[in-house]
N, CA, C and O atoms as CSV, one atom per row, in Angstrom:
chain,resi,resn,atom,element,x,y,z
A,1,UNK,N,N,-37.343,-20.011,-30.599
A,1,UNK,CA,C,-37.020,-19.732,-29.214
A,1,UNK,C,C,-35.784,-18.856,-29.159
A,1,UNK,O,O,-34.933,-19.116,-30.010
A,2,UNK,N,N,-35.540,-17.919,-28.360
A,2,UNK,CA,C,-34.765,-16.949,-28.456
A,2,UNK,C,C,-33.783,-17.318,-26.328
A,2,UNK,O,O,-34.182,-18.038,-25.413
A,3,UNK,N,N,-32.960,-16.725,-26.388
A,3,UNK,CA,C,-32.813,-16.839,-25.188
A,3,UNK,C,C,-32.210,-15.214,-24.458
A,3,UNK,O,O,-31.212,-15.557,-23.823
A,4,UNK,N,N,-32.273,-14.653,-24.395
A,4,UNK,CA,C,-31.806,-13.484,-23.700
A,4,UNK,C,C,-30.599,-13.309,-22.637
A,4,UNK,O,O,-30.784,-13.702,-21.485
A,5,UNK,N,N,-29.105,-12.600,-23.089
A,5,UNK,CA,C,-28.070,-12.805,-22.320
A,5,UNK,C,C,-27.687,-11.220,-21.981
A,5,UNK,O,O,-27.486,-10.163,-22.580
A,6,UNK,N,N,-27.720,-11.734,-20.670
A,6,UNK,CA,C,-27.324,-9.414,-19.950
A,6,UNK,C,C,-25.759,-10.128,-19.668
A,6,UNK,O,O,-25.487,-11.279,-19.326
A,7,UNK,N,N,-24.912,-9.024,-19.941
A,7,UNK,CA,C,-23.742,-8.590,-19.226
A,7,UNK,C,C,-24.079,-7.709,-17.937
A,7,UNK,O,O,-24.540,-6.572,-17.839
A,8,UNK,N,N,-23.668,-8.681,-16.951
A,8,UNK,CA,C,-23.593,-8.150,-15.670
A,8,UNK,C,C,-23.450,-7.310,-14.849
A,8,UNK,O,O,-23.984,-6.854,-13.838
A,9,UNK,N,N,-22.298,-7.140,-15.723
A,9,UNK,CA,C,-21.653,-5.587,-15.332
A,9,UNK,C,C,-22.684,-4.304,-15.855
A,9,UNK,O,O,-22.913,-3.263,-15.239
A,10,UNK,N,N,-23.005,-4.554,-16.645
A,10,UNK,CA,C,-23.538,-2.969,-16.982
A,10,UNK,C,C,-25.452,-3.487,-17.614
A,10,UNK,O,O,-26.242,-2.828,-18.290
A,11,UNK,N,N,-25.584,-4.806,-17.047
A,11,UNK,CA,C,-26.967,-4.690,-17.063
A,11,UNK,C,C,-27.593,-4.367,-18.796
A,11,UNK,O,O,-28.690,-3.831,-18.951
A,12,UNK,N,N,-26.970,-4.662,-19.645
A,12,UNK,CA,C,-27.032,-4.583,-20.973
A,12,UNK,C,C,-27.409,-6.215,-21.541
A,12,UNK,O,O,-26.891,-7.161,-20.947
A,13,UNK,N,N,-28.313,-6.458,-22.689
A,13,UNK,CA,C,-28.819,-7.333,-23.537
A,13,UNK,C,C,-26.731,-7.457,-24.340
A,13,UNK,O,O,-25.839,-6.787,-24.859
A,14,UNK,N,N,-26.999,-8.485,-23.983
A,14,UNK,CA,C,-25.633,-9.704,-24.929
A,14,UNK,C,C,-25.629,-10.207,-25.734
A,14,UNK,O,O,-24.659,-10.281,-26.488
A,15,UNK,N,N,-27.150,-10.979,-25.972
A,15,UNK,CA,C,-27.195,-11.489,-27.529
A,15,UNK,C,C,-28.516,-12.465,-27.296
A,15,UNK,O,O,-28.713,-13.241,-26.361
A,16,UNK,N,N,-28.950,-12.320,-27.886
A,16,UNK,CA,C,-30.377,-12.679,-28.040
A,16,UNK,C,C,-30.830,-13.698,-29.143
A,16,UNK,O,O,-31.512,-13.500,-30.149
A,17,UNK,N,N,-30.242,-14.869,-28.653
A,17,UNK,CA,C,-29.861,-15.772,-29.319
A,17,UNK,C,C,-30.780,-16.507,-29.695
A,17,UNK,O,O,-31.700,-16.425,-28.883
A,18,UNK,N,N,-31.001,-17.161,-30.480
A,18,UNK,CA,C,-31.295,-17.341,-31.732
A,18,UNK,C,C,-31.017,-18.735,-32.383
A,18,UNK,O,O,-30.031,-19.398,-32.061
A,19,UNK,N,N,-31.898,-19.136,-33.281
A,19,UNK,CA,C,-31.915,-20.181,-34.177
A,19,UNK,C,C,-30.761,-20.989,-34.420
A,19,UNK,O,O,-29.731,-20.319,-34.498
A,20,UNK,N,N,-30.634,-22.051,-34.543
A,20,UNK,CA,C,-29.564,-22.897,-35.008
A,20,UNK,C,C,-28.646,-22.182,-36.170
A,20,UNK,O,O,-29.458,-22.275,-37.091
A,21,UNK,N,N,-27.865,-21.739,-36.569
A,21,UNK,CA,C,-27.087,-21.674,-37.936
A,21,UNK,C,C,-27.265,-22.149,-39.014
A,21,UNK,O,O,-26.657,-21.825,-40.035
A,22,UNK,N,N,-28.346,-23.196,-38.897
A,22,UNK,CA,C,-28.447,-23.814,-40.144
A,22,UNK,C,C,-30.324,-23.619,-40.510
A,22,UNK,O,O,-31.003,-24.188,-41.366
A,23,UNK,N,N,-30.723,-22.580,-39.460
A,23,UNK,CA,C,-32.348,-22.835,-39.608
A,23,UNK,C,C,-32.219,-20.816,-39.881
A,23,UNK,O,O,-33.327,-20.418,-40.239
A,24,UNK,N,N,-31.502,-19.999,-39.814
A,24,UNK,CA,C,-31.797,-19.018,-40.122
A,24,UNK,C,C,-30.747,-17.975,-39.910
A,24,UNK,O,O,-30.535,-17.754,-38.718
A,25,UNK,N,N,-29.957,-17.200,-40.843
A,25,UNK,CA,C,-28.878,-16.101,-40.676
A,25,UNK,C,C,-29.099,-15.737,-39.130
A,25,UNK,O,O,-30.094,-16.010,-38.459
A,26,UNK,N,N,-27.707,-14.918,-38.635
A,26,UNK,CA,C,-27.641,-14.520,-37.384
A,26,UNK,C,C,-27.666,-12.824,-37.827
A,26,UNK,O,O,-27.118,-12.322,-38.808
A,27,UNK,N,N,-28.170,-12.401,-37.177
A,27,UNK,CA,C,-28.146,-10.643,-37.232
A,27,UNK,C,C,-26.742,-10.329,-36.806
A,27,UNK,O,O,-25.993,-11.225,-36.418
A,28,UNK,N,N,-26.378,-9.094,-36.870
A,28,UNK,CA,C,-25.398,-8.416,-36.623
A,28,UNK,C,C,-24.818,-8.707,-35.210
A,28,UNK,O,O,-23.728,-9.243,-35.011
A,29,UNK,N,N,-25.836,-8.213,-34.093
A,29,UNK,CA,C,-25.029,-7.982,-33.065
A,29,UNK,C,C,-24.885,-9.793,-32.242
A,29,UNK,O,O,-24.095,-10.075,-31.341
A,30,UNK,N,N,-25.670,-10.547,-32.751
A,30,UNK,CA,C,-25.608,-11.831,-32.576
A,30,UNK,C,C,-24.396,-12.829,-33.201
A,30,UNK,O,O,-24.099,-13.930,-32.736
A,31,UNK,N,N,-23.703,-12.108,-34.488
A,31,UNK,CA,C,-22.691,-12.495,-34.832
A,31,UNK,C,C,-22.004,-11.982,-34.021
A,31,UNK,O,O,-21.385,-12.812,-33.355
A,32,UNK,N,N,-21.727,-10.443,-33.626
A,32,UNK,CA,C,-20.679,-10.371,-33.005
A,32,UNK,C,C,-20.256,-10.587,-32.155
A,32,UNK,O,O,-19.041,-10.693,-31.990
A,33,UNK,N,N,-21.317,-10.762,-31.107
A,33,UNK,CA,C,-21.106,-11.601,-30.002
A,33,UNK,C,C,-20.563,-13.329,-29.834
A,33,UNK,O,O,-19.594,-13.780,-29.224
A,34,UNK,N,N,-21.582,-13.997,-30.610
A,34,UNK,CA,C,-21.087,-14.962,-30.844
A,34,UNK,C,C,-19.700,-15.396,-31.060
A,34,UNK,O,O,-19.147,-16.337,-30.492
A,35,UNK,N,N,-19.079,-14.426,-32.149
A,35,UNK,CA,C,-17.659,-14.501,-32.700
A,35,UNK,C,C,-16.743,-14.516,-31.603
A,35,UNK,O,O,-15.850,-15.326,-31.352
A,36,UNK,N,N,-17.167,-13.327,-30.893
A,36,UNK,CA,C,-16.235,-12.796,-29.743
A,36,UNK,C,C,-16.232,-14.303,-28.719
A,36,UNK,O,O,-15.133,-14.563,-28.229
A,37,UNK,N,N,-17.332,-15.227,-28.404
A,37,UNK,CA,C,-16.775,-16.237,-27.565
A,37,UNK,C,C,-16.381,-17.281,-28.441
A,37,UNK,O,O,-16.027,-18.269,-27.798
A,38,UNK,N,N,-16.315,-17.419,-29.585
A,38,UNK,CA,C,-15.374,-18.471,-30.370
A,38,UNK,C,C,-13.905,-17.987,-30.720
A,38,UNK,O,O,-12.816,-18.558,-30.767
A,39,UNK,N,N,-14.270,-16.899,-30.911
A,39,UNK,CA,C,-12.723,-16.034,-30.896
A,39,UNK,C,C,-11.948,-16.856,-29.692
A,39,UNK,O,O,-10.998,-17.591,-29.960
A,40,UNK,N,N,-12.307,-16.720,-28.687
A,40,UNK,CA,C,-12.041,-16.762,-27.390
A,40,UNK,C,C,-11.860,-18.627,-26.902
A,40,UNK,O,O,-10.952,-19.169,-26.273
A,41,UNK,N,N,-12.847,-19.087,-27.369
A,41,UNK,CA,C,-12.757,-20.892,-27.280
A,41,UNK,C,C,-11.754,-21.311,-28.568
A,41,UNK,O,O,-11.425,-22.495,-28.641
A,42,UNK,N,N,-11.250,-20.345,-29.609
A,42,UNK,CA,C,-10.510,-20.656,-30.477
A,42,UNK,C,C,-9.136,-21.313,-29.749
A,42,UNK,O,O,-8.867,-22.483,-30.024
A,43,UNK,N,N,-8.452,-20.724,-29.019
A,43,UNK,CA,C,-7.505,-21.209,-27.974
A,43,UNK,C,C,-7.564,-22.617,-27.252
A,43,UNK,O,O,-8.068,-22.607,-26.129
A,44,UNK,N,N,-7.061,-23.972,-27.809
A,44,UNK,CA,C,-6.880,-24.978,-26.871
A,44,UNK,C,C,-7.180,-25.118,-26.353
A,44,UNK,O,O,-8.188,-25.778,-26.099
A,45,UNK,N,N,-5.936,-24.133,-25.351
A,45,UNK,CA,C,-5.944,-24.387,-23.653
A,45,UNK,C,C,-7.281,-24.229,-23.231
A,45,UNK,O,O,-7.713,-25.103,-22.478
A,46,UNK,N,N,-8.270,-23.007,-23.656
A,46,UNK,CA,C,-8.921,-22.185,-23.103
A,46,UNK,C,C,-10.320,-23.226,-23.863
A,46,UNK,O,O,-11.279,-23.491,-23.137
A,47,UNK,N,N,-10.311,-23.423,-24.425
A,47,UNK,CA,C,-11.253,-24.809,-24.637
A,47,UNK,C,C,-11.235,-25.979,-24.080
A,47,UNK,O,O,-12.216,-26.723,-24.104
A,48,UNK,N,N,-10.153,-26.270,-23.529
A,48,UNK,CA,C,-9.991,-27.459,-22.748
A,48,UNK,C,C,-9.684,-27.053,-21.577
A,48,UNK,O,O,-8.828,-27.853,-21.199
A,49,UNK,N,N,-9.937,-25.954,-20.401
A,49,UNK,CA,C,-9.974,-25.697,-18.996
A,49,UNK,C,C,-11.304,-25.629,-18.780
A,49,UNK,O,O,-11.783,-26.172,-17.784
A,50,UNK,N,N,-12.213,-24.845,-19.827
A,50,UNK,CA,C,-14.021,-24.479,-19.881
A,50,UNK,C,C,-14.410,-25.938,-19.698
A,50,UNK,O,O,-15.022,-26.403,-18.737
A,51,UNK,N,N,-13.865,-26.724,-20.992
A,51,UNK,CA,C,-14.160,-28.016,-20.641
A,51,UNK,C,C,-14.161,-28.697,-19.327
A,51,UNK,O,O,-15.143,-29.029,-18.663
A,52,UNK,N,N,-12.811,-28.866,-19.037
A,52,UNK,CA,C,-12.825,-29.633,-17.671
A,52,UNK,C,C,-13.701,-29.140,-16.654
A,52,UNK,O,O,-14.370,-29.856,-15.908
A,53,UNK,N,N,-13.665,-27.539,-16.651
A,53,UNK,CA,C,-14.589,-27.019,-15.432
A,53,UNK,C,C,-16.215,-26.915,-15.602
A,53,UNK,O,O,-17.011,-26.497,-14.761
A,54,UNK,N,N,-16.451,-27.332,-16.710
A,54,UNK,CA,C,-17.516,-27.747,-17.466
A,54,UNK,C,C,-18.045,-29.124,-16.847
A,54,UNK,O,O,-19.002,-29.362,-16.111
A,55,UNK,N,N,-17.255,-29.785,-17.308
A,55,UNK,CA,C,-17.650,-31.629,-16.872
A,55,UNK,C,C,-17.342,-31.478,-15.214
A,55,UNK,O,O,-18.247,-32.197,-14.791
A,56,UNK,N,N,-16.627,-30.990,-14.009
A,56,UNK,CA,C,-16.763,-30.951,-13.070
A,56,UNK,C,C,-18.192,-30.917,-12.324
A,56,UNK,O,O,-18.451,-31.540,-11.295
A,57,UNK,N,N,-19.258,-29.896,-13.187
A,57,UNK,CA,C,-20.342,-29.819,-12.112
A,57,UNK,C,C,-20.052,-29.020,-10.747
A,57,UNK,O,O,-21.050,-29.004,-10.026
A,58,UNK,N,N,-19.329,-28.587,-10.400
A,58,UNK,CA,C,-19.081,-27.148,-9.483
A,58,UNK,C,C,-17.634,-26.971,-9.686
A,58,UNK,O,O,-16.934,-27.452,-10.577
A,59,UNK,N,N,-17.235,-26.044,-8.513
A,59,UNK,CA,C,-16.445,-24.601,-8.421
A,59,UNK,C,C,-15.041,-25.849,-8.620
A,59,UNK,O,O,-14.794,-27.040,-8.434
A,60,UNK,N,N,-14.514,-24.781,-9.046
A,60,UNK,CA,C,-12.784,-25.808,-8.873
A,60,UNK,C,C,-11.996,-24.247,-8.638
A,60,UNK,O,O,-12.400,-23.084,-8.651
A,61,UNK,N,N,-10.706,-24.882,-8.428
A,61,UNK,CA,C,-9.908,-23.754,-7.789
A,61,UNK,C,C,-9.057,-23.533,-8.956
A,61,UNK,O,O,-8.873,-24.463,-9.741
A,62,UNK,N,N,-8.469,-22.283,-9.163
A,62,UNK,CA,C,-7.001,-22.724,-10.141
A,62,UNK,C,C,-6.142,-23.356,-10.246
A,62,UNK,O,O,-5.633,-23.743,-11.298
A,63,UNK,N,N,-5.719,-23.646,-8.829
A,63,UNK,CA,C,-4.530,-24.197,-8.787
A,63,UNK,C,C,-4.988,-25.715,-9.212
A,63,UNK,O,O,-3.961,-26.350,-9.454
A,64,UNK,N,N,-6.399,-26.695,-9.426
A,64,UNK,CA,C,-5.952,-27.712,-9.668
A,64,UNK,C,C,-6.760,-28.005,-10.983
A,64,UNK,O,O,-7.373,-29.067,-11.100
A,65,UNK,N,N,-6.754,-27.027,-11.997
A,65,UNK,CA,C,-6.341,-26.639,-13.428
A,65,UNK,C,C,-5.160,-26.733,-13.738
A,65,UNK,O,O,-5.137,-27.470,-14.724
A,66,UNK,N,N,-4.235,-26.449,-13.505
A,66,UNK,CA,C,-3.009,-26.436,-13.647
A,66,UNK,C,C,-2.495,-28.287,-14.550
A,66,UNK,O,O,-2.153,-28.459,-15.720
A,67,UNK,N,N,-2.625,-29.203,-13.577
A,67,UNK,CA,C,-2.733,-30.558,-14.032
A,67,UNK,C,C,-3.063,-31.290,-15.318
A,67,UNK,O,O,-2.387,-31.801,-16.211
A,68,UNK,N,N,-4.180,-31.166,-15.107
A,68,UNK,CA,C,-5.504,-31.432,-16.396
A,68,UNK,C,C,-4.809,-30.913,-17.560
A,68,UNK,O,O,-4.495,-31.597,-18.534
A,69,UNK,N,N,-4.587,-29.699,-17.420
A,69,UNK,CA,C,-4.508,-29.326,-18.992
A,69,UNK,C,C,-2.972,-29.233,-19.259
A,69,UNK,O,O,-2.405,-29.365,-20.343
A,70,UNK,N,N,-2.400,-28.969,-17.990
A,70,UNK,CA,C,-0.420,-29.084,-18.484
A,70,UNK,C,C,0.209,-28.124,-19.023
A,70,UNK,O,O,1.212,-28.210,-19.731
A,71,UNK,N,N,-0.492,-26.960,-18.631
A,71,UNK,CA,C,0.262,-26.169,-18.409
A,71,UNK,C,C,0.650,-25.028,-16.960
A,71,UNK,O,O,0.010,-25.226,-15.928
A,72,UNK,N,N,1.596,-23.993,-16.983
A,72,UNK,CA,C,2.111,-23.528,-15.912
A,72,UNK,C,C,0.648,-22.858,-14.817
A,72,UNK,O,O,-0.538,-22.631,-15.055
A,73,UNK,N,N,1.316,-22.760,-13.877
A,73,UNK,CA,C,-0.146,-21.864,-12.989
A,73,UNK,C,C,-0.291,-20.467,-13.662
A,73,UNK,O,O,-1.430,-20.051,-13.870
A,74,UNK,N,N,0.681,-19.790,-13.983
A,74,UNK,CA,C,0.667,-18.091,-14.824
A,74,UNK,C,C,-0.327,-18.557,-15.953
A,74,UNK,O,O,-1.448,-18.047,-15.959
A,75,UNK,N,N,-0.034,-19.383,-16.798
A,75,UNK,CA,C,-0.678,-19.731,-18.047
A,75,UNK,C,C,-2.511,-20.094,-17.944
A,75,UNK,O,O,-3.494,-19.793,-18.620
A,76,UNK,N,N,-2.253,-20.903,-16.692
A,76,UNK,CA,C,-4.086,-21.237,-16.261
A,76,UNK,C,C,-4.666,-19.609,-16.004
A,76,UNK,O,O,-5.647,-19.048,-16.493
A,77,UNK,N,N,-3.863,-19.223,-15.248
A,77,UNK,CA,C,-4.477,-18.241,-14.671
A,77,UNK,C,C,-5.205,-16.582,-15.649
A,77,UNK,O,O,-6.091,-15.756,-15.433
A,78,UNK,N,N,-4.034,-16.875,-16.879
A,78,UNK,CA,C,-4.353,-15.784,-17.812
A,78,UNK,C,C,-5.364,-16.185,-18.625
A,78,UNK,O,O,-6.157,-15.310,-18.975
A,79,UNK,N,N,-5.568,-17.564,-19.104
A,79,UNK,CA,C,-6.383,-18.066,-19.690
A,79,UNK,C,C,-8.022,-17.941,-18.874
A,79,UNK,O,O,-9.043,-17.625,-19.484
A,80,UNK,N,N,-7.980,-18.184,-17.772
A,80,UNK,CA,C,-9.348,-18.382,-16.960
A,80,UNK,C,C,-9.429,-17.157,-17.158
A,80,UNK,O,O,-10.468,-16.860,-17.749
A,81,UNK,N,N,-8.739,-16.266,-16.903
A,81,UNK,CA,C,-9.025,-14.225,-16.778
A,81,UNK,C,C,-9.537,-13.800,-18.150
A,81,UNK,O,O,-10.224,-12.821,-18.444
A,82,UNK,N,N,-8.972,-14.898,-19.024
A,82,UNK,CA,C,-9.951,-14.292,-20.733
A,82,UNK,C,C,-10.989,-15.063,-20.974
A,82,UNK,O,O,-11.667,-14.915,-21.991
A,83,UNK,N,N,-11.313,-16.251,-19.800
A,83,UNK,CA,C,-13.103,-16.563,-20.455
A,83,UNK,C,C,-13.422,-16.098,-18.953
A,83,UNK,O,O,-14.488,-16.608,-18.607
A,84,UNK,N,N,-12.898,-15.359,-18.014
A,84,UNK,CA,C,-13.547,-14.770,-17.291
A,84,UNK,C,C,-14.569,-13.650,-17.733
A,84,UNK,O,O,-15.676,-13.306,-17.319
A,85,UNK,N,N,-13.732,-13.222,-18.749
A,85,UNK,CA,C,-14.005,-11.668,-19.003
A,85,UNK,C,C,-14.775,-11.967,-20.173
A,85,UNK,O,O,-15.622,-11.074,-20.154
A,86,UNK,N,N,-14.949,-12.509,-20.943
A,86,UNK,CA,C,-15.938,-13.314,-22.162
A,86,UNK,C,C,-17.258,-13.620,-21.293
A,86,UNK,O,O,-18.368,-13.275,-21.700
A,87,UNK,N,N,-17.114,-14.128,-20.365
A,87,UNK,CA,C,-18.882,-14.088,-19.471
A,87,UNK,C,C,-18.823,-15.826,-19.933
A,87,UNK,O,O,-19.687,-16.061,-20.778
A,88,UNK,N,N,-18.178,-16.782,-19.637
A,88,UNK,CA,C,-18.210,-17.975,-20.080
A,88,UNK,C,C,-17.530,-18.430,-19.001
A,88,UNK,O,O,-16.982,-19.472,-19.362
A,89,UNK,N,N,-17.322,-18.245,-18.076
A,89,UNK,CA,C,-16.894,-18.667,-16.291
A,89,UNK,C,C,-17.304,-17.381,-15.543
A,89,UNK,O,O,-17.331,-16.194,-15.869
A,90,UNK,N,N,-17.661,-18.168,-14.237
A,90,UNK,CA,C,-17.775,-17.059,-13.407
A,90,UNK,C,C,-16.810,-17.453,-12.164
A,90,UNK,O,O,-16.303,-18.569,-12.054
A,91,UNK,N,N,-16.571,-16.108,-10.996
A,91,UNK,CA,C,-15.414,-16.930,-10.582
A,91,UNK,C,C,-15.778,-16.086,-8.933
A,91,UNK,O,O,-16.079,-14.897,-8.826
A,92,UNK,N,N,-15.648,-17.057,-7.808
A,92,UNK,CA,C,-15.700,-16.758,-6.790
A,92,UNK,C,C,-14.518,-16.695,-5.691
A,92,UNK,O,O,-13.910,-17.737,-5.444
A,93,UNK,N,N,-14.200,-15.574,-5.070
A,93,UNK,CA,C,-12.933,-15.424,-4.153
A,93,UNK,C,C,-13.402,-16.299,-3.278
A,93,UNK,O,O,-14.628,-16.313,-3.385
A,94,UNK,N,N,-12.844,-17.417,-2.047
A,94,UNK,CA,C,-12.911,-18.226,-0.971
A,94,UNK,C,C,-11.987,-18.024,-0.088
A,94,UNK,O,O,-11.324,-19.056,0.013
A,95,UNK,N,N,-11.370,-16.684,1.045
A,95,UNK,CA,C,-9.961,-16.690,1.627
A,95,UNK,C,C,-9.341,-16.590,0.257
A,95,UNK,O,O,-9.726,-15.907,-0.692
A,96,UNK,N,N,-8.400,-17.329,0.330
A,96,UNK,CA,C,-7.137,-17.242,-1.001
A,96,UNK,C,C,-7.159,-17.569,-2.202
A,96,UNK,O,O,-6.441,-17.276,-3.158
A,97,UNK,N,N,-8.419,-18.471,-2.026
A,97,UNK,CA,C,-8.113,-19.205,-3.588
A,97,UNK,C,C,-9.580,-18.712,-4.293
A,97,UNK,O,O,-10.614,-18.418,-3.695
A,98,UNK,N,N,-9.361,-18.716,-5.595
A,98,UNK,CA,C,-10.330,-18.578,-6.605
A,98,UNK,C,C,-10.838,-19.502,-6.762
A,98,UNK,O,O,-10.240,-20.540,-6.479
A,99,UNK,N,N,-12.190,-19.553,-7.290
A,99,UNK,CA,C,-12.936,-20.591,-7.866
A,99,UNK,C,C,-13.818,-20.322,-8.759
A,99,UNK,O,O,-14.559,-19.339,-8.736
A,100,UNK,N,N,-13.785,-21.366,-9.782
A,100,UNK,CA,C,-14.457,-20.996,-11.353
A,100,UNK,C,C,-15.074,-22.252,-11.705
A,100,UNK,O,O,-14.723,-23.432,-11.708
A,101,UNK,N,N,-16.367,-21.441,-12.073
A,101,UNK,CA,C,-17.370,-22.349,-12.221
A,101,UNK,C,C,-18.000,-21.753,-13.733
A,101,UNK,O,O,-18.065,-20.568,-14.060
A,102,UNK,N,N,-18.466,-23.025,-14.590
A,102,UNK,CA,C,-18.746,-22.751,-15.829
A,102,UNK,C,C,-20.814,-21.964,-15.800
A,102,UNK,O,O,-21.748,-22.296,-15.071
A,103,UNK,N,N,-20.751,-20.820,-17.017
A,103,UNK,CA,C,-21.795,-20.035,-16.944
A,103,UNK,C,C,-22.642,-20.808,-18.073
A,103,UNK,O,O,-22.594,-20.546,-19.275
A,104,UNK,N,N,-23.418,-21.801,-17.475
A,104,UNK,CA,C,-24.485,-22.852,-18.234
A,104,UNK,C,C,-25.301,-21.782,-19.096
A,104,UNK,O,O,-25.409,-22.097,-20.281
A,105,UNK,N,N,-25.821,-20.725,-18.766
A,105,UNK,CA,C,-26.915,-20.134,-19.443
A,105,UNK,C,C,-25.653,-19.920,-20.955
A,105,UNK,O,O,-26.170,-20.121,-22.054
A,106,UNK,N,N,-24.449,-19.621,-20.956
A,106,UNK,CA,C,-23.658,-18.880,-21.775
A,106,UNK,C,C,-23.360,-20.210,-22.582
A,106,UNK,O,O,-23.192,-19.876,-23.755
A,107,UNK,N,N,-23.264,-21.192,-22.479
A,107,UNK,CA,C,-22.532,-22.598,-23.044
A,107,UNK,C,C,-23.804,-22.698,-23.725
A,107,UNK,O,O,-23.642,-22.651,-24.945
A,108,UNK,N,N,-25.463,-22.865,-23.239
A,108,UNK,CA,C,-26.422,-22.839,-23.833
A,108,UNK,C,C,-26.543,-22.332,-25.174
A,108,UNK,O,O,-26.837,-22.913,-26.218
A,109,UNK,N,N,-26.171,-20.764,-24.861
A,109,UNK,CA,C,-26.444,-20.015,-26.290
A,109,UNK,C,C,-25.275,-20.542,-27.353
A,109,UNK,O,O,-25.493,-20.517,-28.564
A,110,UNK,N,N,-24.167,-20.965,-26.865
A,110,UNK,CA,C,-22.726,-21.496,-28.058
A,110,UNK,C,C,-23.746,-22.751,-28.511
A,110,UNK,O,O,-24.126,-22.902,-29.672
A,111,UNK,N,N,-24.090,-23.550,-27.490
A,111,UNK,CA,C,-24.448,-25.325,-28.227
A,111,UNK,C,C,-25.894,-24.856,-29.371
A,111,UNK,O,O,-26.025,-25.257,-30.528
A,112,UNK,N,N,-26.922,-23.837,-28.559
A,112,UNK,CA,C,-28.326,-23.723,-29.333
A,112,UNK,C,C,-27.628,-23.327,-30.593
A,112,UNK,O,O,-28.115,-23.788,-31.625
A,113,UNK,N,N,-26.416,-22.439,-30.721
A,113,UNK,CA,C,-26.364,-21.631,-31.880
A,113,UNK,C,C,-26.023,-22.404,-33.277
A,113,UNK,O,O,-26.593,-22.396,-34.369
A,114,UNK,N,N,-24.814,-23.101,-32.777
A,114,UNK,CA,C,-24.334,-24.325,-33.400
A,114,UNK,C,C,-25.315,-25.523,-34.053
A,114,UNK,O,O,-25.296,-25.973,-35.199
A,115,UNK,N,N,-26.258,-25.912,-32.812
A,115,UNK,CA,C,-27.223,-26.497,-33.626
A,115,UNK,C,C,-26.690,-28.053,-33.560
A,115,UNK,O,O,-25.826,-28.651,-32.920
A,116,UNK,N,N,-27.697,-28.401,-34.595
A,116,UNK,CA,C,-26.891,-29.937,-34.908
A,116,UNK,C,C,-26.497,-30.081,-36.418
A,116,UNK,O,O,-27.299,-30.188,-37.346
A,117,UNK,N,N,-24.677,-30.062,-36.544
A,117,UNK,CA,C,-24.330,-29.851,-37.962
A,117,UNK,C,C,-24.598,-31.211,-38.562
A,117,UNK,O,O,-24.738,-31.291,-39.783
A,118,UNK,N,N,-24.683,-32.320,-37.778
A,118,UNK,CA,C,-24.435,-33.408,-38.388
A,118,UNK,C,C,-26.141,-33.488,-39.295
A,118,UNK,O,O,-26.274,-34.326,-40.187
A,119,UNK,N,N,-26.795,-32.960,-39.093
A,119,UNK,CA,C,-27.766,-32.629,-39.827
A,119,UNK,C,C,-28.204,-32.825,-41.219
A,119,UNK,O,O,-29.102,-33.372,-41.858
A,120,UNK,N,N,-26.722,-31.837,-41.447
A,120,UNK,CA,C,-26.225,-30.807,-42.453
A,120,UNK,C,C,-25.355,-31.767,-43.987
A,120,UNK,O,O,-24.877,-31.127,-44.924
């Protein structure tokens, strides 16, 4: 089973994901993609805000990120702007405040890829 991921912006194939890690090599542009959102979940913070806004089940605002994870509002805010831009939140203006909600199809392709190590 394969799953098919467009970047939004420019309407382009993302990664065309693929087999567990442990059932068959990843091609090129499937590594690199891949890499690029572990690159990116490599960061704590930025693993543990996806998270929380993850386990929420809808939109949360920035400002009450801030809490949860303990650090400053500048710090939430740069962090959400780099899994904004990774395609691993999506984020809606409301009046003033932002809201970010986690991109299920994108968490899909990280968990399918991963697989089950305990397998292993």
């Amino acid at each position: 089973m394969t799953i098919d991921m467009w970047d939004d912006r420019n309407m382009q194939p993302v990664v065309e994901c693929c087999a567990p890690l442990t059932e068959e090599p990843l091609d090129k542009s499937q590594a690199t993609q891949l890499a690029g959102w572990f690159r990116v979940l490599g960061d704590p913070a930025r693993l543990r805000l996806l998270s929380v806004i993850a386990s929420l089940g809808e939109a949360c605002a920035a400002c009450d990120l801030v809490e949860p994870i303990g650090v400053s509002q500048p710090t939430v805010s740069h962090h959400l702007k780099v899994l904004f831009e990774a395609g691993l939140v999506e984020r809606e203006k409301r009046g003033r405040w932002v809201y970010y909600r986690a991109v299920p199809d994108r968490l899909a392709v990280l968990s399918r890829a991963l697989g089950d190590f305990t397998a292993v």
